[in-house]
N, C-alpha and C positions, 0 to 999 in steps of 0.2 A: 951363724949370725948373718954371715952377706946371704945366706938365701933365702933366711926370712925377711931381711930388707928389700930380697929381687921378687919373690913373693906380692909383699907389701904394694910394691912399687907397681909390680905388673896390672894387681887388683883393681890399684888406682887407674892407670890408666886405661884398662877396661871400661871403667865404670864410667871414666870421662867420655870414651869414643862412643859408647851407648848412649850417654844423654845428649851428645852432640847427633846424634843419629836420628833418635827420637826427636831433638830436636831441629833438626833440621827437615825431618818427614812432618814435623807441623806447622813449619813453616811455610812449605811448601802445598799444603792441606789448604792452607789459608790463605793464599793463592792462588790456587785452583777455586775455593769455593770463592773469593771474589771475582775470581772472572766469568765465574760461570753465574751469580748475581748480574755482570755487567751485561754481559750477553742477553741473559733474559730480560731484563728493564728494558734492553736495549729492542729486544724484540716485540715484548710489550706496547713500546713507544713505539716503533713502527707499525703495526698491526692498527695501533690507535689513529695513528695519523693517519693511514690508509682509510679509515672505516669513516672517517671523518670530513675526509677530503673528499668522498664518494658515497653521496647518500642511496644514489641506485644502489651500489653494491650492500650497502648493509640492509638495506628495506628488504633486496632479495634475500639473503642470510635469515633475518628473521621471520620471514615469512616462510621462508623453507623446514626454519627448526619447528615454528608454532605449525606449519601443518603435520610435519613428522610426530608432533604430540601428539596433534589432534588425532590424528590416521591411528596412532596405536590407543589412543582412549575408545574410540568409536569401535577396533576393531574388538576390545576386552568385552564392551558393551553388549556388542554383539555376540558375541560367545555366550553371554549370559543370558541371551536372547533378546536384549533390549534393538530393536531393530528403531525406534522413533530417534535415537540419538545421532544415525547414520543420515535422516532425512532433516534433521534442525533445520532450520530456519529463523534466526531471528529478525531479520525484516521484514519478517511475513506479516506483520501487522500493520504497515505504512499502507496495503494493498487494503485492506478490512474496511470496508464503507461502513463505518460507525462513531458513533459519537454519544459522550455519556448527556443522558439526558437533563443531567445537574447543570452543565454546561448550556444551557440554552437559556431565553429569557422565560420569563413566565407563561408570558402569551405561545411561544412556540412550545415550552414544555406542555403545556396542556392540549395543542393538537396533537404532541407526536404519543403522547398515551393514550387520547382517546384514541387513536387510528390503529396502535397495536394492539389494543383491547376490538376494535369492531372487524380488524382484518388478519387479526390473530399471528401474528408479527411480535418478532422481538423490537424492543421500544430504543436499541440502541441502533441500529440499522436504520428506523423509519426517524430516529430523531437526528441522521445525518442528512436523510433526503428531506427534511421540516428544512433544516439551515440551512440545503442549497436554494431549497425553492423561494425562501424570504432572499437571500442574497440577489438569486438570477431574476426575482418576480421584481425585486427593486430596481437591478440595472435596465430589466427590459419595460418596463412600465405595467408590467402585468400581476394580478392579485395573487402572493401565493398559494393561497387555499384553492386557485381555480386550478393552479397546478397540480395540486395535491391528491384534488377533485378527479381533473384527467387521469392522473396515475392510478387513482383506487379505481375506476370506470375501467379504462383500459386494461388492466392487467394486474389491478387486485396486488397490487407490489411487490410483483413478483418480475427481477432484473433479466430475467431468461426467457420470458412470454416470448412465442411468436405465432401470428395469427395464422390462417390457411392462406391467407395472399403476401404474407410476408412481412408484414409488420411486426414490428421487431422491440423488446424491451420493455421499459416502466411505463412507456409514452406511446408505445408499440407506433413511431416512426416508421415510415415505409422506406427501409433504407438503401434500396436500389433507386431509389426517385429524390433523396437527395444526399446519394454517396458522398456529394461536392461539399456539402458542411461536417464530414468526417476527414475530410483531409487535415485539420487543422488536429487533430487529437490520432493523427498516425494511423487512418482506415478505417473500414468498414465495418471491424471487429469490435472497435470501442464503443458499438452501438448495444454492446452487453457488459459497459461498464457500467452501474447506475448514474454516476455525477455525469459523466459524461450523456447519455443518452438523457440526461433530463436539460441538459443545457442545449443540447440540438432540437428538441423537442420545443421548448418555450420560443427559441426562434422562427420552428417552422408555424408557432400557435400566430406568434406578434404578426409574423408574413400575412398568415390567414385572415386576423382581425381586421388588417389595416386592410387588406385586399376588398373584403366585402363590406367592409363598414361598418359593423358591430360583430359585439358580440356573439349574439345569437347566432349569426348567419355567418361569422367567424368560427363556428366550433361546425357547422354543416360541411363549411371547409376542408376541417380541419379531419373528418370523418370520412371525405369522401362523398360526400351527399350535393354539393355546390349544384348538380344539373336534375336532380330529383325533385321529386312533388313531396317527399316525407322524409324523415330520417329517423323513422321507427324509435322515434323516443328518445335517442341519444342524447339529444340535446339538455332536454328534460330535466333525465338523470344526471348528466353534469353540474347543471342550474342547481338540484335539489342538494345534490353532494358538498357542492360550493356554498350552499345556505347553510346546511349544518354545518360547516367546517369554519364560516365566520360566526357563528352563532357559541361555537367552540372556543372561538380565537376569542370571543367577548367577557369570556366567563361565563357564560350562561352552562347549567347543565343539560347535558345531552346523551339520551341514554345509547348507549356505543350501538344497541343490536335496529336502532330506527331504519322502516326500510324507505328505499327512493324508490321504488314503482321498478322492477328490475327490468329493462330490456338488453334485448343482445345489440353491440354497437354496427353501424352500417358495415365495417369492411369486412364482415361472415356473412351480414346476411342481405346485401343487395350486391348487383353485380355493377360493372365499372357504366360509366355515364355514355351514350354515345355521341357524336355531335358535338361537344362541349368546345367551349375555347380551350385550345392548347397551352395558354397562357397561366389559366387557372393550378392555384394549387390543389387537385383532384388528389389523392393521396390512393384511390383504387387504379391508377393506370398500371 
């Protein structure tokens, strides 16, 4: 009998020191796992406030991970041979001299189509140089279709023209003879921007006009021809281009392939003047 009581008795107390054990190991559990909560929140909140309090440091961070993205998308890409994803660009369109043609008024919508039907031109290109030329023909006092006129005379609309003496672009501007109005647009190179070389160009026209006194004798100028007896047509053909091109602007129809009497313009085919005033805008020196 006492040793099943000492038995009994032992059982029991086993069974006590184990669940004080057990419980005492979860107590302890639960203690460690809140401080290790507190720790974390706690590092959380720092890291926060750091990132927070230092916008350089996190703009760097995120800019490091978004290009580690990008670097491993591009290089998958490319495994797969896609090699255009490597060269993306998406501000490459801010650079794009174009403009939808829906965007313009009527009047201007209707030269910049007829001009890319008669000079076989995309209509979104020639309908950004239609809105410079109304914009710069208004500030400067000059008509834009004589702009227009010069451009398709000149160089046929094409922003990379340059002539055998150096005349350069839509306006084929002689741009060693007035490098001093590219300084304003960062050099001599901007002379094969389009907007750009069509804004240097209406200036060097306005200079020309007002120098000789008309028109007429403003685009002799403007060619190269000021100290000549002829300017083998040039003139002419401007004039005639300039009449279609308000005759367009009026609504009238005009059929795109009409010809101007074609001549080649002074600066290929006469040579520079000799004698002349130095003063003169000669665009052959």
């Amino acid at each position: 009998m006492t040793t099943r009581q000492d038995l009994i008795t032992f059982a029991a107390l086993v069974r006590d020191s184990a669940s004080l054990f057990v419980k005492d190991i979860g107590n302890g559990l639960l203690v460690v796992s809140h401080n290790t909560l507190a720790l974390v929140g706690l590092a959380v909140v720092s890291v926060l406030l750091v990132f927070t309090s230092q916008a350089g440091l996190r703009e760097k961070l995120e800019s490091a991970t978004l290009g580690w993205l990008n670097a491993r998308h591009e290089a998958r890409a490319e495994a797969d041979g896609n090699t255009l994803l490597a060269n993306a660009e998406p501000d490459a369109i801010a650079r794009a001299t174009a403009t939808d043609p829906r965007d313009l008024s009527r009047q201007q919508a209707a030269v910049a189509h007829w001009l890319a039907r008669r000079y076989s031109v995309a209509p979104e290109p020639i309908s950004r140089l239609v809105q410079e030329a109304w914009a710069v023909g208004n500030r400067a006092k000059v008509e834009p279709t004589l702009i227009l006129a010069i451009m398709a005379i000149e160089s046929r609309f094409n922003p990379f023209a340059q002539s055998s003496v150096g005349a350069q672009g839509l306006m084929q501007v002689m741009t060693r003879v007035h490098d001093d109005k590219y300084e304003a647009f960062g050099g001599t190179h901007a002379a094969f921007d389009p907007v750009t070389n069509v804004r240097v160009g209406v200036q060097v026209l306005k200079e020309c006009i007002q120098r000789a006194g008309s028109l007429e004798e403003g685009l002799r100028y403007y060619v190269g021809g000021a100290n000549l007896a002829e300017d083998t047509g040039y003139t002419a053909r401007v004039l005639a281009e300039h009449d279609l091109l308000k005759s367009v602007a009026s609504g009238r129809s005009v059929p795109a392939n009409t010809s101007t009497n074609i001549v080649r313009p002074m600066r290929e085919a006469a040579s520079a003047p000799s004698g002349g005033d130095s003063a003169q805008i000669a665009l052959l020196r």
